[in-house]
N, CA and C atoms as a LAMMPS dump frame, in Angstrom:
ITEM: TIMESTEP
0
ITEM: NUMBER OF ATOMS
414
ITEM: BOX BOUNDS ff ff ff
-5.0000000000000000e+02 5.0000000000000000e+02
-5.0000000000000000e+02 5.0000000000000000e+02
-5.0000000000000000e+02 5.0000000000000000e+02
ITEM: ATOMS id mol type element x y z
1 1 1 N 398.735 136.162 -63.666
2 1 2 C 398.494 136.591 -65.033
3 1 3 C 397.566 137.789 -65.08
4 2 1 N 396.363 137.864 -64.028
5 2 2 C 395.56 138.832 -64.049
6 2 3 C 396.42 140.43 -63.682
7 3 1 N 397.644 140.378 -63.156
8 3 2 C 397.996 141.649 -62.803
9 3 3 C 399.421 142.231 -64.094
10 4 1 N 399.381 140.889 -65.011
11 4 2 C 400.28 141.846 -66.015
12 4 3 C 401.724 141.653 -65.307
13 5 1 N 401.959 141.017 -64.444
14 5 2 C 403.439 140.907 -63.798
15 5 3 C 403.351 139.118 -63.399
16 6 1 N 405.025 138.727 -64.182
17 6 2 C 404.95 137.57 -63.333
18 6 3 C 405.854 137.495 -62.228
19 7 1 N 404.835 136.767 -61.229
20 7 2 C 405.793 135.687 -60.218
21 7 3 C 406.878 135.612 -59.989
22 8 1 N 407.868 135.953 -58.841
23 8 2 C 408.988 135.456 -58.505
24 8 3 C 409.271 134.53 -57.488
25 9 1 N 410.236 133.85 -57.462
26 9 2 C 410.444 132.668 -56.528
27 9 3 C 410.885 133.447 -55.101
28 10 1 N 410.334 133.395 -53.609
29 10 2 C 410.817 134.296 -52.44
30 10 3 C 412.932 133.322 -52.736
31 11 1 N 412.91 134.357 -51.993
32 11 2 C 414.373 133.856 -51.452
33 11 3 C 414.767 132.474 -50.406
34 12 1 N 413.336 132.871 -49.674
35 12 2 C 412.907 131.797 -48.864
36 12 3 C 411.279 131.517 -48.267
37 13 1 N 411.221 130.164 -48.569
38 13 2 C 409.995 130.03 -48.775
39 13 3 C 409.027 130.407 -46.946
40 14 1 N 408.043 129.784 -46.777
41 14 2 C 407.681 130.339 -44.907
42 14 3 C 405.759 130.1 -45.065
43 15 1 N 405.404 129.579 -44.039
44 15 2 C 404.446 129.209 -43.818
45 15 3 C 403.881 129.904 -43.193
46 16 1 N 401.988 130.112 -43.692
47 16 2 C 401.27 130.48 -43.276
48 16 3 C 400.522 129.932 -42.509
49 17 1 N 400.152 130.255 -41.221
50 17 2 C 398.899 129.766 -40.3
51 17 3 C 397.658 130.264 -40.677
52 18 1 N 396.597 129.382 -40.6
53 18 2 C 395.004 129.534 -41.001
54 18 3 C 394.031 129.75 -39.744
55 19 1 N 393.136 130.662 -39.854
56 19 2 C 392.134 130.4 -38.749
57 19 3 C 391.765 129.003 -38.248
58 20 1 N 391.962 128.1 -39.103
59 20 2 C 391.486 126.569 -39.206
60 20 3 C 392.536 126.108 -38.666
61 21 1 N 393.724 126.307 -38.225
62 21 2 C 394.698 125.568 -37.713
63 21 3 C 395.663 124.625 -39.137
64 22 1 N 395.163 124.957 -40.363
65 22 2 C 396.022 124.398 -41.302
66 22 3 C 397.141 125.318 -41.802
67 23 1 N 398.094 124.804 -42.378
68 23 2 C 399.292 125.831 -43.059
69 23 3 C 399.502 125.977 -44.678
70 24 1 N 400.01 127.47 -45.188
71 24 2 C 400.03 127.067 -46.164
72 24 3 C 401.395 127.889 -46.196
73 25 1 N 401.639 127.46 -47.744
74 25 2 C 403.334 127.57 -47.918
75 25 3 C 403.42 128.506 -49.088
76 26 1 N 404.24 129.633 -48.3
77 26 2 C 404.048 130.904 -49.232
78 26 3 C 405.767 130.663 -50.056
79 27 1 N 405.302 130.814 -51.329
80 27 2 C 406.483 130.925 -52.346
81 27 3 C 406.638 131.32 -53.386
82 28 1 N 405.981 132.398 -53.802
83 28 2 C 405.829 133.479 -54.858
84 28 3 C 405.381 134.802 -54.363
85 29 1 N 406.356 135.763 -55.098
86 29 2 C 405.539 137.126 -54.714
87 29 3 C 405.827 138.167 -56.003
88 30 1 N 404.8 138.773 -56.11
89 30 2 C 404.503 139.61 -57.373
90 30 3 C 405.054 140.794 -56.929
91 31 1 N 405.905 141.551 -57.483
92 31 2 C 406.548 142.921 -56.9
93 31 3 C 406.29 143.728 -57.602
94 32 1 N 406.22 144.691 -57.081
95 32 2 C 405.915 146.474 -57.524
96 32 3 C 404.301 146.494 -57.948
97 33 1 N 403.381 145.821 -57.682
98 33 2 C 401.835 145.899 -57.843
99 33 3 C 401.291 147.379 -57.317
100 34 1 N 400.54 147.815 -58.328
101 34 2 C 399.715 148.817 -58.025
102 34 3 C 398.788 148.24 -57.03
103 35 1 N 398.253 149.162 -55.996
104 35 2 C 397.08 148.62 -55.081
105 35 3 C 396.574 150.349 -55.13
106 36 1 N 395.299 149.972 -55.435
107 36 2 C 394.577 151.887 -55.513
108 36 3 C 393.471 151.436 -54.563
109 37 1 N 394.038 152.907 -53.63
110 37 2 C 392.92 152.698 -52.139
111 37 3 C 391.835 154.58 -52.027
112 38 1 N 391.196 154.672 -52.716
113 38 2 C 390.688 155.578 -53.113
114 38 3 C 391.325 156.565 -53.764
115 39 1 N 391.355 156.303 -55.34
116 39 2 C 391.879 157.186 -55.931
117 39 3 C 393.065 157.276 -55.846
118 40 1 N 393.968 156.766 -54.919
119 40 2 C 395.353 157.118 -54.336
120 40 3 C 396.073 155.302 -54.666
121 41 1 N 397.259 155.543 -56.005
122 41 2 C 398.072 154.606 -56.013
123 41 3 C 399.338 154.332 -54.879
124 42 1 N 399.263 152.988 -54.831
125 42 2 C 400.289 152.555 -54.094
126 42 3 C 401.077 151.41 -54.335
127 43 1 N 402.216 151.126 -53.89
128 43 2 C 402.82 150.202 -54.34
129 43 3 C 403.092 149.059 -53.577
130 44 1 N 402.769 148.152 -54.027
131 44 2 C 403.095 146.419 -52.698
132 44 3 C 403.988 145.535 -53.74
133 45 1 N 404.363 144.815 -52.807
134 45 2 C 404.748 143.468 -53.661
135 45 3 C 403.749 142.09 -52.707
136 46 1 N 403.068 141.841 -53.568
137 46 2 C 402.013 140.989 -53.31
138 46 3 C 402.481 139.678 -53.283
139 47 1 N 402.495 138.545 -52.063
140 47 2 C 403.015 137.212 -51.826
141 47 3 C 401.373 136.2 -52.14
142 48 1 N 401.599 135.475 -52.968
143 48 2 C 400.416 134.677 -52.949
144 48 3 C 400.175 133.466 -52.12
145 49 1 N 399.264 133.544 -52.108
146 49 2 C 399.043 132.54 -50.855
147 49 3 C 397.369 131.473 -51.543
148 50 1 N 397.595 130.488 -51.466
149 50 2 C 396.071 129.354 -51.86
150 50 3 C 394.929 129.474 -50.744
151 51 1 N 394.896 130.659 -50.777
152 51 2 C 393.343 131.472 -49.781
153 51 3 C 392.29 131.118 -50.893
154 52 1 N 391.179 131.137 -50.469
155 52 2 C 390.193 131.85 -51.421
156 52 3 C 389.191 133.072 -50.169
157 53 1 N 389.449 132.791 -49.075
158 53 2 C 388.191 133.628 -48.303
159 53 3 C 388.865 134.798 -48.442
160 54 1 N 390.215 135.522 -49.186
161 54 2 C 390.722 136.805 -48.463
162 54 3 C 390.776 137.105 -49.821
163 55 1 N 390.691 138.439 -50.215
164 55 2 C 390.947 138.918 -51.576
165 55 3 C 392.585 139.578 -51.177
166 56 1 N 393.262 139.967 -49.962
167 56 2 C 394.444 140.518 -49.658
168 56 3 C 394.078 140.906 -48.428
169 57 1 N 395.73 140.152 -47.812
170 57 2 C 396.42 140.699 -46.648
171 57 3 C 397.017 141.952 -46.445
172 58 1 N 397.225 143.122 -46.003
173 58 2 C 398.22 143.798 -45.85
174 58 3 C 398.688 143.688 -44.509
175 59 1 N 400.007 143.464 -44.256
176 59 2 C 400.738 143.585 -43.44
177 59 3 C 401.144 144.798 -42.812
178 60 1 N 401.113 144.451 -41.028
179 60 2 C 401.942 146.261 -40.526
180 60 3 C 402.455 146.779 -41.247
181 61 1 N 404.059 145.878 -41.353
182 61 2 C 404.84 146.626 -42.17
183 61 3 C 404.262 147.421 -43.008
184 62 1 N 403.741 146.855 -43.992
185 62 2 C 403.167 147.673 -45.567
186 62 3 C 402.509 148.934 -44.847
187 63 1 N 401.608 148.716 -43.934
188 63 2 C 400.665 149.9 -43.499
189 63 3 C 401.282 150.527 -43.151
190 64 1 N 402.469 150.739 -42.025
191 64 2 C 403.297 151.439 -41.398
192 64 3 C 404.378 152.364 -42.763
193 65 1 N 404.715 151.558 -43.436
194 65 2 C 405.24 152.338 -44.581
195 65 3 C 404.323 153.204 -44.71
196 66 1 N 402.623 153.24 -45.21
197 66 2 C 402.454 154.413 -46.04
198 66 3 C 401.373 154.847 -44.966
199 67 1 N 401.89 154.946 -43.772
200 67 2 C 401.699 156.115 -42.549
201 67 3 C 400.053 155.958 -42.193
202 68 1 N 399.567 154.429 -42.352
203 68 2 C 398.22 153.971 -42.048
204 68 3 C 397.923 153.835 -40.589
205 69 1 N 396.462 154.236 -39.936
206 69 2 C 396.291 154.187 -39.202
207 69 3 C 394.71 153.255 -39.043
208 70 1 N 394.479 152.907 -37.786
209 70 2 C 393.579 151.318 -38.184
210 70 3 C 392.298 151.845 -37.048
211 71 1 N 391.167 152.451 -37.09
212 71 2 C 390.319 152.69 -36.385
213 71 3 C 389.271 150.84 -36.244
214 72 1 N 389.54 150.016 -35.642
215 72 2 C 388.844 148.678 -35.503
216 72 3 C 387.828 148.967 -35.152
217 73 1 N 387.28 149.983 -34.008
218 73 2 C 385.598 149.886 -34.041
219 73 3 C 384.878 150.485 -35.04
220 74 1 N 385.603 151.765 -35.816
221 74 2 C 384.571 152.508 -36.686
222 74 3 C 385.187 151.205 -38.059
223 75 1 N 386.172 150.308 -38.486
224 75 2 C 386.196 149.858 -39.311
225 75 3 C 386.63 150.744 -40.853
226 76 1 N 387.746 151.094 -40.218
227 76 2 C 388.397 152.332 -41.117
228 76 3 C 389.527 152.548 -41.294
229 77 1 N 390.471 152.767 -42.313
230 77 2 C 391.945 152.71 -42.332
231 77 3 C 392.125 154.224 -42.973
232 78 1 N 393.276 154.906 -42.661
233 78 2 C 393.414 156.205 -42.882
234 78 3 C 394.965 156.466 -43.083
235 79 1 N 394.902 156.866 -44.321
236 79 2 C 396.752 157.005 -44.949
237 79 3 C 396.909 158.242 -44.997
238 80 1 N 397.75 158.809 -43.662
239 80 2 C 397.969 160.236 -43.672
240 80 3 C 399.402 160.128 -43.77
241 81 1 N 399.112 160.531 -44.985
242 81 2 C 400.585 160.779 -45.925
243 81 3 C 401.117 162.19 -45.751
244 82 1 N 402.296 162.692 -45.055
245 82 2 C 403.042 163.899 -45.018
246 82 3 C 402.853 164.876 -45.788
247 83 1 N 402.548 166.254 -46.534
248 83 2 C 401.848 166.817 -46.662
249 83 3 C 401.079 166.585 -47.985
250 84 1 N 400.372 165.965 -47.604
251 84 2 C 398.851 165.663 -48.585
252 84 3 C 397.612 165.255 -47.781
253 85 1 N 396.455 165.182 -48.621
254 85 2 C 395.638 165.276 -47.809
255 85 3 C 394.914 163.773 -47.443
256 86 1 N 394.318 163.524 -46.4
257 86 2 C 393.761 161.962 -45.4
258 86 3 C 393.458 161.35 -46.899
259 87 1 N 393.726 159.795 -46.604
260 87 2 C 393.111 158.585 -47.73
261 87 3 C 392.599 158.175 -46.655
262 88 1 N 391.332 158.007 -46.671
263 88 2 C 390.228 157.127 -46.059
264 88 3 C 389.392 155.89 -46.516
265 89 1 N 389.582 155.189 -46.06
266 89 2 C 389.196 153.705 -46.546
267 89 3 C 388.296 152.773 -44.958
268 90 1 N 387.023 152.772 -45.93
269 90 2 C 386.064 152.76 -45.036
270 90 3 C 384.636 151.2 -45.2
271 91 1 N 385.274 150.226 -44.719
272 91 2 C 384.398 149.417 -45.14
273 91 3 C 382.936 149.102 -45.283
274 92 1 N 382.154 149.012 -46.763
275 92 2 C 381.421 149.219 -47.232
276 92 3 C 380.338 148.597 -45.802
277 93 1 N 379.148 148.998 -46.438
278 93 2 C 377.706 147.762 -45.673
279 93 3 C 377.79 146.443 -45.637
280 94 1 N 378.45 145.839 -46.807
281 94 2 C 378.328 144.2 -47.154
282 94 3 C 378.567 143.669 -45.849
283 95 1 N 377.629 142.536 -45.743
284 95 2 C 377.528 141.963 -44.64
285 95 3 C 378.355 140.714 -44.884
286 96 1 N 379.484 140.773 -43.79
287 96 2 C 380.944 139.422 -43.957
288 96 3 C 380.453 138.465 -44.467
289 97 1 N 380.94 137.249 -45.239
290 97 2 C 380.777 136.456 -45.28
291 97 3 C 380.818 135.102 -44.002
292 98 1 N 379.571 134.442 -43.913
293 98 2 C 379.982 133.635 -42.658
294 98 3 C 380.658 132.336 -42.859
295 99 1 N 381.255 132.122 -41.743
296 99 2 C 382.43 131.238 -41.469
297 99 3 C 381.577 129.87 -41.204
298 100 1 N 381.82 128.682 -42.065
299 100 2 C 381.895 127.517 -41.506
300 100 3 C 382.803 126.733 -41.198
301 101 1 N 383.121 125.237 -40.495
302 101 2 C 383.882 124.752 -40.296
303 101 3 C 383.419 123.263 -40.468
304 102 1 N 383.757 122.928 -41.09
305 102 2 C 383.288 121.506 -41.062
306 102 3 C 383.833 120.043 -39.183
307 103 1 N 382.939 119.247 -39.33
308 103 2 C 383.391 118.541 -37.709
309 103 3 C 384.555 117.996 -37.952
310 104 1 N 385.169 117.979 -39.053
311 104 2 C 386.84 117.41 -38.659
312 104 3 C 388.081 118.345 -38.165
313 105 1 N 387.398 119.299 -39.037
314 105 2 C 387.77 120.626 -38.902
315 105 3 C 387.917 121.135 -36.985
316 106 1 N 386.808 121.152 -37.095
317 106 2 C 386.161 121.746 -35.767
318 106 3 C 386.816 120.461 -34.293
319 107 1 N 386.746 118.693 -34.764
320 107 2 C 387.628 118.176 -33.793
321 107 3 C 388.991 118.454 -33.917
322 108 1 N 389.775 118.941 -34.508
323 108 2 C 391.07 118.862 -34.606
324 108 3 C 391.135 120.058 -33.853
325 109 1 N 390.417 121.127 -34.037
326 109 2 C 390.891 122.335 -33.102
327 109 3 C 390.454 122.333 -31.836
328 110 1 N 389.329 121.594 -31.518
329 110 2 C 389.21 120.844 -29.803
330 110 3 C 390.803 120.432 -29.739
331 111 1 N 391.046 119.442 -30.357
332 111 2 C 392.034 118.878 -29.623
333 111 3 C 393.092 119.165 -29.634
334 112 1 N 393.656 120.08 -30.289
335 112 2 C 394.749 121.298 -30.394
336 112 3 C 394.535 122.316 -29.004
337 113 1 N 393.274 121.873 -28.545
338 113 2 C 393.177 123.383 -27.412
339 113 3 C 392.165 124.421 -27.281
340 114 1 N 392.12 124.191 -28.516
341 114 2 C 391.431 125.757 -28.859
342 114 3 C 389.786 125.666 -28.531
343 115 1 N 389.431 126.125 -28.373
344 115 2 C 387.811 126 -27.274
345 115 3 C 387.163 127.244 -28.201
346 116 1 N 385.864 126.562 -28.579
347 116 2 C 384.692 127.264 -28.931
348 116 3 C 383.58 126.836 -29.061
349 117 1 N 382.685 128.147 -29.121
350 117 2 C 381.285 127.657 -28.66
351 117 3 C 380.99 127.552 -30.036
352 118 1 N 380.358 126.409 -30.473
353 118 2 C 379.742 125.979 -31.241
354 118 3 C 377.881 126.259 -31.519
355 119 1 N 377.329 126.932 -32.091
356 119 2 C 376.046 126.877 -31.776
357 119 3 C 375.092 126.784 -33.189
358 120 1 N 374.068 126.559 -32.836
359 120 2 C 372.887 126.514 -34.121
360 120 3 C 371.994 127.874 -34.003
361 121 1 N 372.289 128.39 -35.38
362 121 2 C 371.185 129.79 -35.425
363 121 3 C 370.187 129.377 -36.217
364 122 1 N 368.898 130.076 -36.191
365 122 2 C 367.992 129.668 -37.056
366 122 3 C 367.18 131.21 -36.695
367 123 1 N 366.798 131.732 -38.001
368 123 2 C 366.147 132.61 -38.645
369 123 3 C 364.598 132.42 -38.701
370 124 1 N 363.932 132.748 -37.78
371 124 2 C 362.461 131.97 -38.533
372 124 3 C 361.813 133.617 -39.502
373 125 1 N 361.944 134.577 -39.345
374 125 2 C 361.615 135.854 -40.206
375 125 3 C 362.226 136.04 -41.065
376 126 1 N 362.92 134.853 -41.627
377 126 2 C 364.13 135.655 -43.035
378 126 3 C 363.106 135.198 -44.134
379 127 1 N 362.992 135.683 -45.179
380 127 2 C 362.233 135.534 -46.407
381 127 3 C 363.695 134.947 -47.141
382 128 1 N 362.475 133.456 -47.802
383 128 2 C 363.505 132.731 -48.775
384 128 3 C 363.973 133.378 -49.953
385 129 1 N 365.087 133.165 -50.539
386 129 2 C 365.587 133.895 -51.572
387 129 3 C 364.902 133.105 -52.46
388 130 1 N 364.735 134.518 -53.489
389 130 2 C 364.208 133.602 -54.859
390 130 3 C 365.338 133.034 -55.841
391 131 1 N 365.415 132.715 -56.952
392 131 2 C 366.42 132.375 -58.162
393 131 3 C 367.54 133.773 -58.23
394 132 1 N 366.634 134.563 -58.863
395 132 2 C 367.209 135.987 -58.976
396 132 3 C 368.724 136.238 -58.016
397 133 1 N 368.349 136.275 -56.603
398 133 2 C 369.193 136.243 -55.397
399 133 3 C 370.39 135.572 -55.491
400 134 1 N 370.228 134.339 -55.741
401 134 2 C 371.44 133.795 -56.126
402 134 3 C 372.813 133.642 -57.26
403 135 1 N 373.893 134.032 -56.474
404 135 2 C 374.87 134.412 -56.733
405 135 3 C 375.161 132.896 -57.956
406 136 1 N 375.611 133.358 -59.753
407 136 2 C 375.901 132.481 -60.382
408 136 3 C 376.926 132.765 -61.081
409 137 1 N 377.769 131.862 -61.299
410 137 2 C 379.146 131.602 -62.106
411 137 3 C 379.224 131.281 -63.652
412 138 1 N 379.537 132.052 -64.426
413 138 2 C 378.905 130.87 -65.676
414 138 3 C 380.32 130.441 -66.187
């Protein structure tokens, strides 16, 4: 509803894999969506998916259409579009959000295989946040 276009049913539905080892089941996709990546419109058809940690996926494909290129250490995507000039898209300072996993979570992917180090951080120089700091919903 937020993008002014509704929903279509895929042709066929197809499952998503999670960092968590759970699936989800993709079966709607919003077509012809504006996506503006500095100043510069573009067009997707957006598949929804019951994420909340991702605001959007883009896929090769999509990137490869509009002639994107993926710098992973500087953290930078660059749409050099045929004669016009570089779209640069450059991720801000914000510091990621961190990942938890809860222990059911975390045994099921032991026992699937998957091996990780688990560890405890602790901050003793961080200054407590006051009220202000915290992020509220009303």
């Amino acid at each position: 509803m937020e993008f002014g276009i509704e929903p279509e049913q895929l042709h066929e539905m197809f499952t998503v894999s999670t960092p968590v080892g759970e699936s989800i089941l993709a079966a709607r996709v919003y077509m012809g969506c504006i996506v503006t990546v500095r100043g510069r419109d573009i067009v997707a058809d957006l598949i929804e998916l019951g994420m909340v940690d991702f605001d959007v996926i883009m896929g090769m494909d999509w990137l490869y259409s509009y002639f994107a290129k993926l710098d992973c250490r500087t953290r930078t995507v660059r749409f050099e579009f045929p004669s016009e000039s570089v779209v640069e898209w450059k991720r801000d300072g914000v510091v990621p959000k961190v990942w938890f996993i809860s222990y059911l979570n975390a045994t099921k992917m032991i026992n699937k295989g998957c091996i990780y180090h688990l560890v405890w951080v602790t901050v003793t120089d961080a200054e407590v946040p006051t009220l202000e700091f915290v992020p509220v919903v009303s």
